[in-house]
N, C-alpha and C positions, 0 to 999 in steps of 0.2 A: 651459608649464604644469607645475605642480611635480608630482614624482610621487606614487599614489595606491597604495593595497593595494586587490586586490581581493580580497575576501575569502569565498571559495568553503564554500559552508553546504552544500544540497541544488540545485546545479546545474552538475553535474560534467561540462558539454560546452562547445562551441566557436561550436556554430548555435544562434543565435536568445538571444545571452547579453549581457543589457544590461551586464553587471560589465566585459565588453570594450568596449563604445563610450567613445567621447569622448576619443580621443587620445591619446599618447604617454604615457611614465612609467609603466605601469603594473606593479605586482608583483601578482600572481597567489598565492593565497596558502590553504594548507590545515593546519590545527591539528585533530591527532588527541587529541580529548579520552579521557584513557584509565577516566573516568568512564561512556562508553558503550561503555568496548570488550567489556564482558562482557555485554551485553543479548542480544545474535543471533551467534553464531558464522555465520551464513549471513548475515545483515548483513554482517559485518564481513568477509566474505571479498568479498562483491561490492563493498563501497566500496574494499577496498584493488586488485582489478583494474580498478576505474574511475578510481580517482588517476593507478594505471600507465596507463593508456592516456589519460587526459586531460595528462597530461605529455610524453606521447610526441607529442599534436596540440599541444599549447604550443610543444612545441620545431620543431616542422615552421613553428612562426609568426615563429620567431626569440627565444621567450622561455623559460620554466623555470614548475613549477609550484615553487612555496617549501610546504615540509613540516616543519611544526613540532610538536613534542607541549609537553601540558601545557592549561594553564585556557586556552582560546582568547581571553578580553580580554586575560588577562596576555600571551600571545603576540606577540598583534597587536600593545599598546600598547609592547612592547621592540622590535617590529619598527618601527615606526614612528617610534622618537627615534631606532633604527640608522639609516632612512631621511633624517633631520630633516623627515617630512612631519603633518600631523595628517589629511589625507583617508583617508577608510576610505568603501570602499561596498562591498555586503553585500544579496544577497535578501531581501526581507519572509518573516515568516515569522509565525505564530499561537500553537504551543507557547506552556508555560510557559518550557522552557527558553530557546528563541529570542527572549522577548519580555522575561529576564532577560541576556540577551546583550546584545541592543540595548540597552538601557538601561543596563550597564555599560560598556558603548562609549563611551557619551555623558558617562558619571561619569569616565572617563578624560580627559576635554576633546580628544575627539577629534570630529572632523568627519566625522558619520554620512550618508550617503545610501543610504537606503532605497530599491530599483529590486524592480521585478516581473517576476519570475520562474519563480515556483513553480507560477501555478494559470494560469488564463486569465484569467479577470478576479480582480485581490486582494478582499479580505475590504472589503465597506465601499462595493465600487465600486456597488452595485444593494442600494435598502434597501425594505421594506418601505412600506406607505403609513400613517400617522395614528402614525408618530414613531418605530419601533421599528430596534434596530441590526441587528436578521438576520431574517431567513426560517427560519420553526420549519418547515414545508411545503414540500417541495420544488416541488411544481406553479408554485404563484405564482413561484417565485425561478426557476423553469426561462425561463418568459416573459419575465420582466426579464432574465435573462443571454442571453439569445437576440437581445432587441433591442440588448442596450448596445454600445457602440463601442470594441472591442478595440484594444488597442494595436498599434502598426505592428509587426510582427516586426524583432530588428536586424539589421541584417548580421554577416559572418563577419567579420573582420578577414584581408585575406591578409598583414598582420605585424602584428606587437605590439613595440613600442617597450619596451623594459625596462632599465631600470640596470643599468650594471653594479656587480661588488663584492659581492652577494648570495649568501651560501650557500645552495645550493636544498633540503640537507639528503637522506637517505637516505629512498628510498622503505622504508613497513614490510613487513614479513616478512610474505608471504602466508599466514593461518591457513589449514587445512584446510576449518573448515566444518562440519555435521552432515551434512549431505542431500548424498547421494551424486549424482542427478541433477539439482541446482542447475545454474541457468543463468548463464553468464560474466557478469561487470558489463561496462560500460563504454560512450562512445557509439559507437566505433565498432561494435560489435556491437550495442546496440540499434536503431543505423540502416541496419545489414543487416537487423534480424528486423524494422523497419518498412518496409523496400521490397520483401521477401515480402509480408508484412499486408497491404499495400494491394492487392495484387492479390486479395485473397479480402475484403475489408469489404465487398461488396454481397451477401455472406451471410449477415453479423454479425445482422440483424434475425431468421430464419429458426432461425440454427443456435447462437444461443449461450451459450442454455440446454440446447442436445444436450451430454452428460456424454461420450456414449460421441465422438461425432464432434471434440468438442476442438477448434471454430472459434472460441476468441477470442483477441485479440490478442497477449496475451501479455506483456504490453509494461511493466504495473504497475509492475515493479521497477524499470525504467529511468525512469517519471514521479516514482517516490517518490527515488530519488537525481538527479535531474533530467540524467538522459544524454539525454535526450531532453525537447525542449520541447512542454509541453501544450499552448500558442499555434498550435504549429506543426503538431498536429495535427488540433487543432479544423478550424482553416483550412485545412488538406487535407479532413475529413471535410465541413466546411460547402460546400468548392467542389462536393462528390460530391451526386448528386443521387438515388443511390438508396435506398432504404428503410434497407439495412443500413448505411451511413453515418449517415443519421439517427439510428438506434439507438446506433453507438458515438457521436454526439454527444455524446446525453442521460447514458450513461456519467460524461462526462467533465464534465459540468456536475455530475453527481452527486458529483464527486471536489470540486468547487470548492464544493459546496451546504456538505461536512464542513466544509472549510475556516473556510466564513463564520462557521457553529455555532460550530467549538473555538472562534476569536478572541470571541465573544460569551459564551461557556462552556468556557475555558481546565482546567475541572475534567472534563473530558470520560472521563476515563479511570479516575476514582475514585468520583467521583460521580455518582449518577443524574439525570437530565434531569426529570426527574417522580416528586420524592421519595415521593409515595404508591403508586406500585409499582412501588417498590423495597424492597418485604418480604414474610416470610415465607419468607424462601430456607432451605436447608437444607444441612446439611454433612454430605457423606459419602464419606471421603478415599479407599474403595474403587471407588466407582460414578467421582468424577471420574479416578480411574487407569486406569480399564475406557475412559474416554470417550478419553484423551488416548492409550493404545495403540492404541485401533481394536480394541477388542475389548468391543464392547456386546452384539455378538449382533445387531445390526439390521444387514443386508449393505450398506447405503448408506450409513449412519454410516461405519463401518470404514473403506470404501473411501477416504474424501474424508478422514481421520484418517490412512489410510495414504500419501495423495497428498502431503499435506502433511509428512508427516517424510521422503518419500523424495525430496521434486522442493523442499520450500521454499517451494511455493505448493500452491495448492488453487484449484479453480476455484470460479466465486462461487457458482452456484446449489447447489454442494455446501459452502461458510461457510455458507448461509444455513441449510440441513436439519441440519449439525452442531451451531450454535451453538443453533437452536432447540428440539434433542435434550435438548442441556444445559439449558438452562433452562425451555423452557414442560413437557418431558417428567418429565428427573429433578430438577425444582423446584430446582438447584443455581446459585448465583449466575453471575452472568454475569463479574466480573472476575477470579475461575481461569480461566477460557475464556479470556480477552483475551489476561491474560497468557501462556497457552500458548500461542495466534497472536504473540503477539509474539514469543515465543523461538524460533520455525521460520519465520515469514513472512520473504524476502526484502523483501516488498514494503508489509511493518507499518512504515506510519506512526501517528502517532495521530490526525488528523482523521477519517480511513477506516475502520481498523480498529477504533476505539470509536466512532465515530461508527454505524456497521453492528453492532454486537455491543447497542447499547443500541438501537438499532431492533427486532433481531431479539427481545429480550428483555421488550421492551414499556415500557421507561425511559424510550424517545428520541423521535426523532420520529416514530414508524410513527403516525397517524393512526387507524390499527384496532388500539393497543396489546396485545389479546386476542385474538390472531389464533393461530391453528395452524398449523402445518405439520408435515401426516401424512406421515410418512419415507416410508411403503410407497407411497401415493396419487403422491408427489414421485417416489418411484421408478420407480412404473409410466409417471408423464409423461414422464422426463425420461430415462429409462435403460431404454426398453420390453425392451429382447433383456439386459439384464444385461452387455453389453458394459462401462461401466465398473465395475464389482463385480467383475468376473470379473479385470480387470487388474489392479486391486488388493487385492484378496484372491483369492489361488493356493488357499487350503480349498475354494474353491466351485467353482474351474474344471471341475470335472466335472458338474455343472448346468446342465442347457441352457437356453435363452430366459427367461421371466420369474419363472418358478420360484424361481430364486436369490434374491431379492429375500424370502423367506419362507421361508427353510429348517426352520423347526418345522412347517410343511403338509407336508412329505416324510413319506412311508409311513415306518414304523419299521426297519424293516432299513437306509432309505436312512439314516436322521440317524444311525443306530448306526456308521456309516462316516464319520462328517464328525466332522475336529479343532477343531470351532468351537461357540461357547460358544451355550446359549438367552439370549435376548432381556432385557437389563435391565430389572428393576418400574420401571415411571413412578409417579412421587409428584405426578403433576399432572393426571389424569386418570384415567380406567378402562383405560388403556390401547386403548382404541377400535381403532386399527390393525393390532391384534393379532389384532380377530376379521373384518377387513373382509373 
């Protein structure tokens, strides 16, 4: 068999990686486009320790990971007359940019194979009934992904047959990063923190909207660089028969619901899903600087604003109360906000991260577009003792129990002690939660 590139997008592991099967000759192959290197500094530090370590299990196989910079078609298509081969296979992917990849692939006359990889079922596998290409609802498309018949997981390969003669090229210089407690890339470390996970996922349904208790899985970053296979997880969660497996199921079917969206509405990160409300927004370059430091004055805002520049992630019940701060509260558009998750999230893809930012905003699909979410109400549910508030924001740690959550209700002598600012005017309300 003549050899192939494979050519490694968002699926930076060894288990359960179709780009490995199907025999001998394969080059292994990664092109640092330096067009995205400036988007995530916390991106780009976890994808350069998951190259290292997916290199490190290529060469335990007998082969090399190839690391090339530059336009990834250009790359691939010099690598491949170096090679004398025209095969190229390469994850399916939905982006714009992935779906202008593929298609320069193809304008190169090179021989594309499209394999699945990325989500559990691809975009397209489960459609809607009377002709339509996606599921606007998740419910319906939850049922359909539930029934449909997943692909077999591959095997590992215990060697990988590869040319020789290939320079495999200089792993890149590991950036620093922003977020000081950002978590390591890589599979091998994501499939340490999934054989923890699995022993606490039958409390995933119970505990993981607790802020203060921190039961979820953790794991996002390693599905959004594919150190870990979402196939593979399903299929662990679907063998589980407890409630809190169920729950991280539907999770994960919600990672796959985005997916189906962007490929159907590749504009997902610009443009609104429901151009009639997407107006009326308002610009106020003070109020979104107050939102993006975690300093609005609302003690739950802050906290999950300060999670997120200090760790690189943010847990989700606190994306949802942020992002809906930003826009149902201070009437402020919802793609400053994205963009800000994109430039801290490890784990910001775009099918997820916009696909959630135009729900929360009432653009997307939320079904109850006009919906609220009162920060304090959120708070008292989800953060009763002020345990997470207090971890992340140190002005309030001397605030006992749920108090904190409303620091302008303190007697006057107490707020005259506290470094922490009154509450941001909402432009989108009476501000209601303010007198609750």
């Amino acid at each position: 068999m003549a050899a192939r590139i494979a050519l490694f997008t968002r699926d930076l592991r060894i288990h359960d990686n179709p780009l490995l099967s199907g025999g001998d000759g394969i080059v292994p192959l990664f092109v640092l486009d330096p067009r995205l290197g400036g988007l995530s500094a916390n991106r780009q530090r976890f994808l350069h320790q998951s190259l290292a370590d997916l290199r490190s299990n290529l060469r335990e196989k007998g082969a090399d990971l190839v690391i090339r910079e530059g336009d990834p078609v250009a790359e691939t298509a010099r690598l491949a007359r170096e090679m004398d081969t025209s095969s190229v296979v390469l994850a399916g992917d939905v982006t714009d940019y992935a779906q202008r990849r593929e298609q320069r692939l193809r304008d190169e006359r090179l021989d594309v194979e499209i394999v699945s990889s990325v989500t559990v079922l691809p975009p397209g596998a489960v459609r809607p009934g009377g002709g339509g290409n996606s599921y606007r609802v998740f419910t319906p498309y939850f049922k359909s992904w539930e029934k449909a018949a997943w692909r077999e997981p591959s095997a590992t390969p215990r060697k990988i047959a590869m040319p020789s003669g290939i320079a495999p090229g200089r792993l890149p210089k590991l950036p620093a990063g922003e977020s000081p407690d950002a978590i390591p890339g890589g599979e091998t470390e994501g499939r340490r923190r999934l054989r923890s996970w699995s022993q606490q996922i039958s409390r995933y349904g119970d505990d993981h909207d607790d802020l203060a208790a921190d039961n979820t899985s953790r794991l996002s970053a390693y599905l959004r660089f594919g150190c870990l296979s979402p196939l593979e997880l399903a299929l662990a969660a679907r063998a589980d028969d407890s409630p809190g497996a169920a729950a991280y199921l539907r999770q994960l079917a919600w990672r796959d619901f985005y997916y189906q969206v962007t490929a159907a509405f590749p504009k997902i990160s610009t443009q609104a899903m429901r151009p009639n409300a997407d107006q009326d927004w308002r610009t106020d370059e003070d109020a979104l600087k107050h939102w993006q430091d975690g300093l609005t004055g609302v003690p739950i805002v802050d906290a999950g604003m300060r999670q997120l520049r200090a760790e690189g992630w943010m847990h989700n019940r606190a994306r949802l109360i942020t992002a809906a701060f930003l826009t149902k509260h201070l009437g402020i558009d919802w793609r400053p906000g994205l963009q800000w998750f994109f430039r801290w999230l490890i784990d910001g893809d775009v099918p997820n991260n916009s696909g959630n930012w135009q729900w929360t905003a009432g653009t997307g699909n939320d079904t109850r577009p006009y919906r609220r979410f009162n920060p304090i109400r959120q708070a008292q549910r989800f953060d009763p003792e002020g345990v997470y508030v207090r971890r992340y924001v140190p002005e309030l740690k001397e605030i006992a129990g749920g108090a904190v959550h409303q620091p302008w209700r303190l007697s006057e002598p107490a707020r005259r002690g506290l470094d922490y600012p009154g509450p941001l005017e909402s432009h989108r309300d009476e501000a209601v939660w303010l007198r609750d």
